[in-house]
N, C-alpha and C positions, 0 to 999 in steps of 0.2 A: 528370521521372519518377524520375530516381535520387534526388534528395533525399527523393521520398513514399515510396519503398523501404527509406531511410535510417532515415525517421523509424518507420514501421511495425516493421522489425526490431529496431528499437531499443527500443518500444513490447512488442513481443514480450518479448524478449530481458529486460527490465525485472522481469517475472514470476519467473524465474531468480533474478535477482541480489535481490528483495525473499524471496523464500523460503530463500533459502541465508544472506543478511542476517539474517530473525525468528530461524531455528531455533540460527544458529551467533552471530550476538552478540548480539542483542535478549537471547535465551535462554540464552545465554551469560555473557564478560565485561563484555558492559553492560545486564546487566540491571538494576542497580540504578535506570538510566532507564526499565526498560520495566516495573516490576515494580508501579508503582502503575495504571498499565495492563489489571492481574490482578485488581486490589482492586477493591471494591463503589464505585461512586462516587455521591457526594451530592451537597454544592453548589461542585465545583471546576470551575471553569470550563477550567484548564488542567493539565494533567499534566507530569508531567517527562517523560514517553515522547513528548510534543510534538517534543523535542529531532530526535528522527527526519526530520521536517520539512526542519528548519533543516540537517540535516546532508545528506539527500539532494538539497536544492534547491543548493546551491553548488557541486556539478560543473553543475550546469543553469546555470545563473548565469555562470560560465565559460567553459564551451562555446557559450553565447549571445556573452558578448563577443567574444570570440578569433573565433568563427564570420562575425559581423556584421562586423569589421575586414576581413578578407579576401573581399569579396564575397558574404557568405554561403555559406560553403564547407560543407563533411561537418559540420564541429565545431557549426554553428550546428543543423544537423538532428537530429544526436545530443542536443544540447539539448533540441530541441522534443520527441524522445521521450522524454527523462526527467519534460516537464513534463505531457505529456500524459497520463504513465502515473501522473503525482505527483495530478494534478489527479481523474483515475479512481479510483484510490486514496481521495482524501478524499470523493468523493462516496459509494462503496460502503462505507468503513470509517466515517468520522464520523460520514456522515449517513443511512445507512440503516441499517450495522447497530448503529453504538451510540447513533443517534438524538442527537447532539450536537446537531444541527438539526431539527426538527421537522419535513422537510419529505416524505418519501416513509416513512411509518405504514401505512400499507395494500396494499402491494402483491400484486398476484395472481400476480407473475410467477414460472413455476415457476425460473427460472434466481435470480433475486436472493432467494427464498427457500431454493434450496437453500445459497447463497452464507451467508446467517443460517445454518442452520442446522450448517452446517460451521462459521462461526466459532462458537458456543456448545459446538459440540464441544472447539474448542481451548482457550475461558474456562472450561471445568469445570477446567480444573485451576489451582490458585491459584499455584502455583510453578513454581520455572523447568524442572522437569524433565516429563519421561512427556505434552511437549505432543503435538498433531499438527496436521494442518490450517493449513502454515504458508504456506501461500499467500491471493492475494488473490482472482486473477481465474478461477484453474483450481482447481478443486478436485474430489474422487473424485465420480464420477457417483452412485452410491448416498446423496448427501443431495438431488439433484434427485428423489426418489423423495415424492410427496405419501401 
């Protein structure tokens, strides 16, 4: 029970640490990886703002090892909720809202549409300044409004 608590909070907690992440270095000192990101995209299959990925999956990565050596202890759970909130993440940023994958185009749902429409609030603006809507999964109730 404490490990599903682990991993939930962690999960939670996840949301936090990626909106304090976009606003303060995405938007910040590293922007220069996130800033193609911003730009109109055509036929690039990858971005340098990809980077993000690779940078948040290696405490997961870590936390799995270290965790799995000792029984699967805390560290292996805190793992599983970085990945599962990595994994949430790509589905609602990749593939539904910037359609990287073709696979969810039509949705009725008032929650994943208000989610779209919060992030296009945050893509109007092309630079790294005057963003908002720097979350993923919680966003202001006022764009669930159809």
């Amino acid at each position: 029970m404490i490990s599903f608590l682990i991993t939930v909070a962690v999960f939670l907690f996840m949301e936090c640490v990626t909106w304090l992440t976009h606003k303060y270095v995405m938007h910040g000192f590293m922007w220069y990886f996130h800033a193609d990101h911003h730009q109109p995209r055509y036929d690039h299959v990858f971005e340098r703002n990809d980077i993000f990925f690779v940078i948040f999956a290696v405490p997961s990565i870590i936390l799995f090892y270290f965790g799995a050596q000792d029984n699967f202890n805390y560290l292996f759970f805190i793992g599983l909720g970085i990945t599962l909130y990595g994994f949430c993440y790509f589905m609602i940023h990749d593939v539904l809202i910037h359609q990287r994958f073709k696979w969810f185009k039509h949705t009725k749902n008032k929650y994943l549409i208000g989610l779209r429409k919060a992030h296009k609030v945050h893509h109007k603006h092309l630079g790294k300044e005057h963003g908002e809507c720097f979350g993923m999964l919680f966003v202001p109730f006022k764009y669930y409004k159809i």
